[in-house]
C-alpha positions in Angstrom: 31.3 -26.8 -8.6 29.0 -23.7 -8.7 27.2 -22.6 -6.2 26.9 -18.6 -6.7 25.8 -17.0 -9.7 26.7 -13.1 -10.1 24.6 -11.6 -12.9 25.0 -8.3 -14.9 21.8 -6.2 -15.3 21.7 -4.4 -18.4 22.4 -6.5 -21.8 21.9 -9.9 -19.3 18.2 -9.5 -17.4 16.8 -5.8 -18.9 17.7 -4.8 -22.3 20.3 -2.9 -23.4 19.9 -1.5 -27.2 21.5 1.8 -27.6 20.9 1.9 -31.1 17.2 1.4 -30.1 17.3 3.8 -27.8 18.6 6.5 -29.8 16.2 5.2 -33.1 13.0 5.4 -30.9 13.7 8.5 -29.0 11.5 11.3 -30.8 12.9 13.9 -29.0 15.7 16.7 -29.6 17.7 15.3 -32.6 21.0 17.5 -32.1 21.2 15.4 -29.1 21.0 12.0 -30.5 23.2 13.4 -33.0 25.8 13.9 -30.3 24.9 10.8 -28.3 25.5 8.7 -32.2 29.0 10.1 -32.3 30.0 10.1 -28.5 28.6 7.3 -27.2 26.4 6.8 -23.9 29.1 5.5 -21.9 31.6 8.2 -22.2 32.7 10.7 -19.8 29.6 12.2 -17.4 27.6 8.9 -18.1 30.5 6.6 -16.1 30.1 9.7 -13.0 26.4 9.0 -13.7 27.1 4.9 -13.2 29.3 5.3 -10.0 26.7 7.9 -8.0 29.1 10.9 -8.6 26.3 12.7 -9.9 22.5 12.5 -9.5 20.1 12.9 -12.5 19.9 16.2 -12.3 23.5 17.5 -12.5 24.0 14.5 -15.4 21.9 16.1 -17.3 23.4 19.7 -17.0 26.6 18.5 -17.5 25.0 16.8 -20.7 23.9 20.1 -21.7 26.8 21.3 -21.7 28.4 18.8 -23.5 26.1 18.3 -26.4 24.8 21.7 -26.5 21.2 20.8 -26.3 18.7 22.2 -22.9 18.9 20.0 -20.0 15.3 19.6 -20.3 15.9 17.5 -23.5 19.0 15.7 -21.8 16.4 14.7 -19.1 13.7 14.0 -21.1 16.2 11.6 -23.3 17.6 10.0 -19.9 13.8 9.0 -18.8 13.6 7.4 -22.5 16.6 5.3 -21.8 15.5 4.3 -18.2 12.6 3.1 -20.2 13.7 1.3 -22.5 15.3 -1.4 -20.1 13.0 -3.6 -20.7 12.8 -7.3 -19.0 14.4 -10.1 -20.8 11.8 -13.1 -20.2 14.6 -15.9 -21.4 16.9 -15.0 -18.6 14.2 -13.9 -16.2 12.7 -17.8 -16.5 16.6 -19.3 -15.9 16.9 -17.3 -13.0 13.3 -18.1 -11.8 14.7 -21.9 -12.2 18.2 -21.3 -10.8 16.5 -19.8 -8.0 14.8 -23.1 -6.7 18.0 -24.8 -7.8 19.2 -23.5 -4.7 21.8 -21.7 -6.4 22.7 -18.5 -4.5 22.1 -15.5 -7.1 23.4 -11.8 -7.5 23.3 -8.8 -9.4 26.6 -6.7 -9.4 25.7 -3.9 -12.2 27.2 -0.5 -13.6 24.0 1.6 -12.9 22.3 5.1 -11.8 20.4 4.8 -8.6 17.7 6.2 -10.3 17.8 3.2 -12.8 17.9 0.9 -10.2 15.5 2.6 -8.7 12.9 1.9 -11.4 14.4 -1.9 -12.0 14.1 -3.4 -8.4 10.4 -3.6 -8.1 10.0 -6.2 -10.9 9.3 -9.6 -9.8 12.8 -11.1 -10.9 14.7 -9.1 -8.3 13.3 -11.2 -5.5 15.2 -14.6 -6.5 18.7 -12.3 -6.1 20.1 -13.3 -2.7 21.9 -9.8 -3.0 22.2 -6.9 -5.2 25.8 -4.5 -5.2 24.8 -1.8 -7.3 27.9 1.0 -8.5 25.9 4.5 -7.8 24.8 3.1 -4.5 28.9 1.5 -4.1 30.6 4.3 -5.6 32.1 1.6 -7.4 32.3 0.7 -11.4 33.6 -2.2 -13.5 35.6 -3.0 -14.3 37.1 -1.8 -11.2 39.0 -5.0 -8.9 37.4 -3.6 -5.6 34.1 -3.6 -6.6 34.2 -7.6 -7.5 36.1 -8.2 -4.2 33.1 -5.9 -2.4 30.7 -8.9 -3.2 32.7 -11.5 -2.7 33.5 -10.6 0.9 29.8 -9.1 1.4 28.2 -12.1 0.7 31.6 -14.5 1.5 31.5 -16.1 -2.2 34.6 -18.5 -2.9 35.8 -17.3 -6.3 36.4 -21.0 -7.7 33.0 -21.0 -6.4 30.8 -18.7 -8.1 30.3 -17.5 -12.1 29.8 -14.5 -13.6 27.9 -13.6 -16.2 28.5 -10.0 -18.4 27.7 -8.8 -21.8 31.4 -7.0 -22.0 34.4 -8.5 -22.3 36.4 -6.4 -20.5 34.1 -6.5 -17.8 34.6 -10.2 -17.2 38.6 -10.1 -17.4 38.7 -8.8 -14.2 36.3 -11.3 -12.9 38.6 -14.1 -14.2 41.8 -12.7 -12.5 39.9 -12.8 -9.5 39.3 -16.6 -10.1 35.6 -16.6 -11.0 34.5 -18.1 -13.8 32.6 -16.2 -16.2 30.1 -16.0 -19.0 30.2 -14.1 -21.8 26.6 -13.5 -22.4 26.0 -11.7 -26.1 22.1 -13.2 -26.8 19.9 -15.4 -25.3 20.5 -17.8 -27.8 23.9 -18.4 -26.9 24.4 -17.2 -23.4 21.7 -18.9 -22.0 23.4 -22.4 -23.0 26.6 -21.4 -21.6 25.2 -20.7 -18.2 23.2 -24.2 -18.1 26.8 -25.9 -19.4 29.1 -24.1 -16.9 26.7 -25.0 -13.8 26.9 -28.5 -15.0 30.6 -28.8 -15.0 
């Protein structure tokens, strides 16, 4: 039976379009040249996930990287914080989870400075606790950062479900013993959280 529900930030409860992103930034286009063939997640951005680096030095580092001013790097890392917009589907379940009297979590790959900008939004007061990596010094899929909130907030495995838009995210999760949800769209994650608390 469920009683915990662990939920990934970006891609489950704020957007997560890269292509977006990159297609509404109207800023230095070397730079989303480089960021089309490298990738967001690569390299610095993973330092810039687990708290190894603030903005600041992220952005030099980007510089460096893609060749562009670290002006431009910052100005294109304020776009993305931006664009991480609320998803109103998930917002509502968790809203009605909430008075379920399910216990709920976020456990997310993110800046501090992301998070920073996210946790005033009204959603974040149904999460019963937050484990964020830059704050952690922790990243998924990494096995000690799932067995941080498990023992923060003493969560049975069998007990609880997680809920990720990457795969490989939720394969440690499952080794752990939680069950998980692999959550792609609204249109078909949503379901499968309603039909795995109802098991």
């Amino acid at each position: 039976m469920i009683k915990n529900i662990i939920f990934d930030l970006g891609g489950v409860v704020v957007e997560w379009n890269p292509a977006r992103v990159l297609a509404t930034f109207t800023g230095n286009p070397v730079l989303v040249n480089y960021i089309s063939e490298n990738g967001f997640s690569r390299g610095v951005w993973a330092d810039f996930d687990r708290g190894a680096v603030d903005k600041e030095a992220f952005a030099r580092q980007w510089a460096l990287l893609s060749g562009c001013p670290a002006e431009d790097c910052l100005e294109l890392l304020e776009h993305v914080k931006h664009s991480l917009a609320p998803i109103p589907e998930t917002e509502r379940l968790i809203e009605e989870l909430s008075h379920r009297g399910f216990r709920l979590y976020c456990l997310s790959n993110m800046s501090e400075d992301h998070y920073n900008y996210l946790k005033v939004r009204p959603v974040f007061r149904f999460f019963d606790g937050q484990v964020i990596s830059a704050l952690e010094k922790l990243v998924k899929p990494e096995r000690a950062f799932y067995e941080l909130i498990l023992q923060r907030y003493s969560l049975r495995a069998d007990e609880t479900l997680f809920i990720d838009d990457l795969e490989c995210n939720l394969a440690t999760a499952r080794a752990l013993g939680i069950h998980t949800v692999h959550f792609t769209d609204v249109t078909t994650g949503i379901p499968a959280i309603r039909a795995a608390i109802s098991r």
